[in-house]
PAMIVO-925278 format. One record per residue (C-alpha): residue in one letter; x, y, z. Coordinates in Angstrom, 1 decimal. Layout:
BEGIN
A	X	Y	Z
...
***
This chain:
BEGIN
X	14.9	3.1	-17.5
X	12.2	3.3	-13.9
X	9.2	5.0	-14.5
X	7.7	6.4	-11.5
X	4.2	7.6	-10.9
X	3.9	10.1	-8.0
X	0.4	10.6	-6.6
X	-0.5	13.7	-5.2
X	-2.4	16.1	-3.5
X	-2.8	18.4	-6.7
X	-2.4	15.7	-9.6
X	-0.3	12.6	-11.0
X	3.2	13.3	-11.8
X	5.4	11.0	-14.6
X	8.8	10.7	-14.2
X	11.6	8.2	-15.4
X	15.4	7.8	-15.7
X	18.1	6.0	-14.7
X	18.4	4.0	-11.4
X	20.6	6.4	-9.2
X	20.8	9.1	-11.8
X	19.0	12.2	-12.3
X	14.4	11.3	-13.5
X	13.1	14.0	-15.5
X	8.9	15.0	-15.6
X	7.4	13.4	-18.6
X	3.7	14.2	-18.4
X	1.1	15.3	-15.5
X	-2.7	14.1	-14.9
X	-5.1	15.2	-13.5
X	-4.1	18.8	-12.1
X	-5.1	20.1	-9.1
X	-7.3	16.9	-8.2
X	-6.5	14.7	-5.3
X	-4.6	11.3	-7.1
X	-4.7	8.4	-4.1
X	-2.8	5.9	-6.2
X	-1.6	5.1	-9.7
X	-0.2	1.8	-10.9
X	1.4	0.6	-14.7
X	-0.3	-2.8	-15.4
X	3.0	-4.5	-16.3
X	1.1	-7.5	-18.2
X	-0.3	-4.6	-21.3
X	1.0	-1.4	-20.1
X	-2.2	0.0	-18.8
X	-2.1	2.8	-16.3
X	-4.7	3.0	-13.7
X	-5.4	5.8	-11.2
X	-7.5	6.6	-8.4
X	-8.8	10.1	-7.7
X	-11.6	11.7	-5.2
X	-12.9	14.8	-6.9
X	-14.2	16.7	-4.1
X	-17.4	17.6	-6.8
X	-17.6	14.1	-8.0
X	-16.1	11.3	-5.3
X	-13.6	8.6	-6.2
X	-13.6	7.3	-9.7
X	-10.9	5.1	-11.1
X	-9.4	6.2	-14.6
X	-7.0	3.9	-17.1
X	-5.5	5.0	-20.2
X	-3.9	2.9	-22.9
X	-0.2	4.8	-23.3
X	-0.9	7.9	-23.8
X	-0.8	9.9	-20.3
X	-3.2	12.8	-21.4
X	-6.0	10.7	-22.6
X	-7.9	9.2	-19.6
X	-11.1	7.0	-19.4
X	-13.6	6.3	-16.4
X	-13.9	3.3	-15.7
X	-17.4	2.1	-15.5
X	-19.3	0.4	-11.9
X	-16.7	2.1	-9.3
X	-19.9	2.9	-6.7
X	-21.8	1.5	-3.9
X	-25.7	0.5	-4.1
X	-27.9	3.4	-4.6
X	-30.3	3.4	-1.5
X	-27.9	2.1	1.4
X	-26.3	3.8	4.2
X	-22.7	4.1	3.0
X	-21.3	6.3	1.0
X	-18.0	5.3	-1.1
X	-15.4	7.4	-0.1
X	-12.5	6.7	-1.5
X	-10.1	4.6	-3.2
X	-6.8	3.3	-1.8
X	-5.9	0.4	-3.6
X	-5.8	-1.3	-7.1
X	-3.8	-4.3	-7.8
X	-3.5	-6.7	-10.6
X	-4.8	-9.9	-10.0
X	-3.7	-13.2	-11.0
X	-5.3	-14.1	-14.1
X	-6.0	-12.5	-17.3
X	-7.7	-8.8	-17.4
X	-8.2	-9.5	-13.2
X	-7.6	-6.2	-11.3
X	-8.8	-5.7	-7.8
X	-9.5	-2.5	-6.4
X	-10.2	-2.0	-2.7
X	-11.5	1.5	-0.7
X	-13.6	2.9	2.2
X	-16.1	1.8	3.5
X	-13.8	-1.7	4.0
X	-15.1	-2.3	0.3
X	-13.8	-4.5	-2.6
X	-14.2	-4.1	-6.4
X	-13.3	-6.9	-9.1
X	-12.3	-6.1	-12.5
X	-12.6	-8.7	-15.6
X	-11.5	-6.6	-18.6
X	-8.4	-4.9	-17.3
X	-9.9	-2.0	-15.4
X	-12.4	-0.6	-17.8
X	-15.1	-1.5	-15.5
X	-15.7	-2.9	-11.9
X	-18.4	-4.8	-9.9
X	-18.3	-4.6	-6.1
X	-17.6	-7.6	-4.9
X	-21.1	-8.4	-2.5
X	-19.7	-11.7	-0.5
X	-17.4	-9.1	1.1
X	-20.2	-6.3	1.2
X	-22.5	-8.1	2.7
X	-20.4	-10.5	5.0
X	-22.3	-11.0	8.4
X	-19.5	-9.4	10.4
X	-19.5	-5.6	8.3
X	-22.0	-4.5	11.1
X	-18.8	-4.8	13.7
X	-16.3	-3.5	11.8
X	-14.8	0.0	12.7
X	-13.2	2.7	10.9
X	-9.3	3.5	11.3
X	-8.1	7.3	11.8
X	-8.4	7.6	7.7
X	-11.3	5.8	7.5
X	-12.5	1.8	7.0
X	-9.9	1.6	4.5
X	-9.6	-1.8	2.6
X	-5.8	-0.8	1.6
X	-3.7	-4.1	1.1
X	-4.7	-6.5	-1.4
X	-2.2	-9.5	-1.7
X	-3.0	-12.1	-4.4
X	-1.4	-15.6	-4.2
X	1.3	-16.3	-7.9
X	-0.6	-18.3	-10.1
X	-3.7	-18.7	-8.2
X	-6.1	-16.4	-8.8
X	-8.6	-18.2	-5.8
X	-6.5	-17.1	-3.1
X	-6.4	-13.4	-2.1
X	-5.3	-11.8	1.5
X	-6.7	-8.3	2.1
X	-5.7	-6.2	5.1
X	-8.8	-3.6	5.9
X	-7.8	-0.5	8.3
X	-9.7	-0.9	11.3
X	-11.1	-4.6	10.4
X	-7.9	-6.9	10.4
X	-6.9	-9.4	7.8
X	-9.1	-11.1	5.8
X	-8.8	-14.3	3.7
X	-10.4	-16.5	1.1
X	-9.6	-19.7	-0.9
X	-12.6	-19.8	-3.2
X	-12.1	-16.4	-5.3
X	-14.2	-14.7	-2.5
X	-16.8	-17.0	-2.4
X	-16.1	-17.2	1.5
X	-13.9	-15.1	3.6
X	-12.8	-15.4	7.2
X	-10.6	-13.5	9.4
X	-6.3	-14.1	10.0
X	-5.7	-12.3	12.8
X	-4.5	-14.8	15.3
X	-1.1	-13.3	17.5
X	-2.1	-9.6	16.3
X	-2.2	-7.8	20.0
X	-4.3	-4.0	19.4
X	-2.6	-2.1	22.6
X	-4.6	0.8	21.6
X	-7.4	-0.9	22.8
X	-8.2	-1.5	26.7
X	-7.0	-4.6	27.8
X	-10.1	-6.4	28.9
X	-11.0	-5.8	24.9
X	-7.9	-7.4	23.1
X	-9.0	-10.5	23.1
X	-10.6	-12.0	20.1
X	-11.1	-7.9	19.0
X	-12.1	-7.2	15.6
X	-11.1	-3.8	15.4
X	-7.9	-3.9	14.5
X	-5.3	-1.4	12.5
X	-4.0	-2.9	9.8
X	-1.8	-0.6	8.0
X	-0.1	-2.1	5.8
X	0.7	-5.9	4.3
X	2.5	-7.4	1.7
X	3.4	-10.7	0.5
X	6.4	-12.3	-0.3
X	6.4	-13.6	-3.6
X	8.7	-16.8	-3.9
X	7.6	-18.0	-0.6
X	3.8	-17.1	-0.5
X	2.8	-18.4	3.1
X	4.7	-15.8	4.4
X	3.6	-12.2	5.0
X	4.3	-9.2	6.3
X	2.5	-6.9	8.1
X	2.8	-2.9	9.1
X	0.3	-2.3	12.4
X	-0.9	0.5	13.9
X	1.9	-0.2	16.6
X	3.7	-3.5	15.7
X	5.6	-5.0	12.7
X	4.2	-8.7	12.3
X	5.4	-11.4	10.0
X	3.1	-14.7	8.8
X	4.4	-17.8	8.0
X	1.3	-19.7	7.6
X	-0.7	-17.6	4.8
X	-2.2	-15.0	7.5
X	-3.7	-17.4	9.9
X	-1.2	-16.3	12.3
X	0.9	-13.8	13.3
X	4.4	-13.3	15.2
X	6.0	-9.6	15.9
X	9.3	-8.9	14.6
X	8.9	-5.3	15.8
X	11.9	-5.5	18.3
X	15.2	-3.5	16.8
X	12.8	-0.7	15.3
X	13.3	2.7	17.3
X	9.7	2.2	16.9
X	7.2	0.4	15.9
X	4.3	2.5	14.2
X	4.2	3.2	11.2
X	2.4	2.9	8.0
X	5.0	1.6	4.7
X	5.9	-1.5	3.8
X	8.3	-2.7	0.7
X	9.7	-6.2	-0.2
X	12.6	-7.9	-2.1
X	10.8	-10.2	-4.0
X	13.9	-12.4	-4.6
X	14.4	-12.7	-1.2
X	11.3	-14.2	1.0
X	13.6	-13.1	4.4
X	13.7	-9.5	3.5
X	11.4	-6.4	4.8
X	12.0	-2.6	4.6
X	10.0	-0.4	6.7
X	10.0	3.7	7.9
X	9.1	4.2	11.4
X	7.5	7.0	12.6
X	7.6	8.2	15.8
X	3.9	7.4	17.6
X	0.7	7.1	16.5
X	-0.1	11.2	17.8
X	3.4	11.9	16.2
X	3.6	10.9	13.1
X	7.1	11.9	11.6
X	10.5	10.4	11.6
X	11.8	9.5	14.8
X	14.7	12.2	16.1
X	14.3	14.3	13.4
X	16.7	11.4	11.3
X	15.2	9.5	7.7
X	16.1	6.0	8.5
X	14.8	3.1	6.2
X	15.2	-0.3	8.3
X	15.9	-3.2	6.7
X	15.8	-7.0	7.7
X	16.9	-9.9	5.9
X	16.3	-12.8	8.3
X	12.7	-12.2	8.4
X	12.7	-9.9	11.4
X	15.0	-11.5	13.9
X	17.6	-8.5	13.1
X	17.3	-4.8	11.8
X	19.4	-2.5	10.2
X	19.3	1.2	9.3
X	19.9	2.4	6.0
X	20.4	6.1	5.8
X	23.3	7.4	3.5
X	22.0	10.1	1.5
X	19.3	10.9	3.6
X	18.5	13.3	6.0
X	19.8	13.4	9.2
X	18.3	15.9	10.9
X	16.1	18.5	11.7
X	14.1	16.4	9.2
X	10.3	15.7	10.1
X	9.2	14.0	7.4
X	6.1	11.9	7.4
X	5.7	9.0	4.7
X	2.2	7.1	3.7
X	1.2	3.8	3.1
X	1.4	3.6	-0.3
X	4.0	6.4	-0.9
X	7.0	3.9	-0.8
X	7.4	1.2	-3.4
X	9.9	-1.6	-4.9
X	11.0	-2.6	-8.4
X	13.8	-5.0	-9.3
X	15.4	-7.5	-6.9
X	18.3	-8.9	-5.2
X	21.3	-6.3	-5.6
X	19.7	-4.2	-7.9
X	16.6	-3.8	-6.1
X	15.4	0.1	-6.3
X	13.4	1.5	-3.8
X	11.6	4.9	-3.8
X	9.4	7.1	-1.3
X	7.4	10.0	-0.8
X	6.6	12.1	2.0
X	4.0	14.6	2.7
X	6.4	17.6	2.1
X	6.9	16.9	-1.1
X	9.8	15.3	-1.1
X	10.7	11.9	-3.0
X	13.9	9.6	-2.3
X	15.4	6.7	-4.2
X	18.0	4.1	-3.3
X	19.2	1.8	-6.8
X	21.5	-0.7	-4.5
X	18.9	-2.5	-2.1
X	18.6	0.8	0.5
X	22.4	1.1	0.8
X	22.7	4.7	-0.2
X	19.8	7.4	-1.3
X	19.5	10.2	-3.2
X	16.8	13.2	-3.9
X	14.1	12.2	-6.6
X	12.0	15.3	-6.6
X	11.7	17.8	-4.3
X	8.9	20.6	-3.9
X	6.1	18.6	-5.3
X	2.9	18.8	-3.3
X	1.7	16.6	-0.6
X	2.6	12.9	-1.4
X	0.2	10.2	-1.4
X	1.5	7.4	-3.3
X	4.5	6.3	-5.7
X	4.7	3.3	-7.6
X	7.8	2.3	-9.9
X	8.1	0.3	-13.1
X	11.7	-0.7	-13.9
***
């Protein structure tokens, strides 16, 4: 049985069944308020979501199994008296050690979690890192968005911050620099590329069994790291394009990447009017469409960055998206064929899957 959580516009929708088989609704949260992101804590079974009230701002929630009953979590807000306002929440990941969660949000902000997500503390050696004064917001906002922990080592963290780059520590935060070495920002004028800090990161992910290596989603380029996010090669050639904002891995397989294109960063749907999902399995050197099942045309579909998500591996590897019609997609056989999830939901956000 895959349990997906389907974050909306108007509220958090359950749903579960069989890989490639019909899900059924199992509960809804939060109704009519904007949910950014919900996650299952696979290490107690703790859901955690994100939502912005427009009455009461972004506040992070968790509930111990039963979907109805909700909690705030305690310390999700910025310094009273400062310039910056929190925004929003786009992130929460579980961290590598016990009760660690991480969730990360605009204004390019981190929060750290000891007890499971019950309550936060923002995280001030990011807050108050020299640099914050240069760093620029992104179309959505300064969105801290990606947060890739290291297996086993809760001191090493990789966070990718929409429009401040990739940033990386060793120490558990203590000190943070940038990774953003081969990362070229053609949006920018080309007397300012070099050495710029403003730059689109719009997704990132991190390959499990071989954790050096990363890959990255930019606001025009697909990148891939081999050396922990010091650096950065792009592996965009053999996309149709290469904007975009979702990013999902095989975590058996450190050579794999699956990404949706859209068509430009003014035209943000599916190129041609055609769903494609492209896959690579020699770490970007090759790509491949996968489309049976999906739409192939007349279909203008545009997908976030957290609306498309992985469970499983290898073979069996399921993959599931959302897209801001309302629409959400899974494939149970690694992307090789596709079928309708839901359809007529309202504007999707996010999706995460538990399998």
């Amino acid at each position: 049985m895959t349990e997906l959580l389907i974050s909306t516009k108007k509220g958090l929708f359950m749903m579960d069944g069989e890989p490639g088989a019909a899900f059924n609704h199992t509960a809804r949260a939060f109704p009519g308020e904007p949910v950014e992101l919900a996650i299952r804590d696979r290490r107690n079974d703790r859901l955690l979501a994100a939502t912005t009230s427009p009455f009461y701002g972004p506040k992070i929630f968790h509930s111990d199994g039963d979907p109805a009953d909700w909690r705030q979590a305690d310390g999700v807000q910025l310094p009273q008296g400062g310039d910056e306002a929190l925004v929003r929440i786009w992130a929460i990941a579980p961290g590598q050690a016990d009760g660690l969660i991480y969730a990360g949000g605009d204004p390019g902000v981190l929060f750290v979690s000891g007890d499971g997500g019950a309550s936060f503390e923002l995280h001030r050696g990011l807050y108050e890192h020299p640099t914050r004064p240069d760093w620029q917001p992104g179309g959505a906002g300064l969105c801290l968005h990606s947060i890739c922990p290291w297996p086993d080592d809760p001191q090493r963290l990789a966070l990718g911050i929409s429009a401040a780059g990739v940033w990386l520590t060793e120490d558990g935060g203590g000190s943070w620099r940038q990774g953003n070495r081969g990362i070229l920002a053609r949006y920018l004028p080309e007397e300012a590329r070099e050495g710029a800090t403003a730059l689109c990161v719009h997704h990132m992910e991190r390959a499990p069994l071989r954790p050096e290596r990363l890959f990255m989603q930019f606001h025009g380029g697909v990148y891939r790291s081999d050396d922990a996010g010091e650096s950065w090669i792009d592996i965009g050639a053999g996309l149709p394009s290469d904007f975009g904002f979702p990013l999902a891995l095989d975590p058996a397989d450190p050579d794999s990447a699956f990404v949706i294109p859209l068509s430009a960063d003014m035209d943000r749907i599916t190129p041609e009017g055609r769903v494609r999902i492209y896959e690579t399995r020699d770490a970007g050197e090759s790509w491949d469409a996968r489309s049976a099942g999906l739409p192939s045309s007349d279909a203008y579909l545009t997908v976030l960055r957290q609306a498309f998500t992985a469970t499983g591996e290898g073979d069996s590897l399921q993959l599931y998206f959302g897209s801001t019609d309302g629409e959400v997609f899974g494939s149970a056989d690694a992307g090789r064929s596709w079928h309708t999830v839901a359809s007529r939901l309202p504007p999707v956000y996010a999706v995460t899957a538990t399998g």
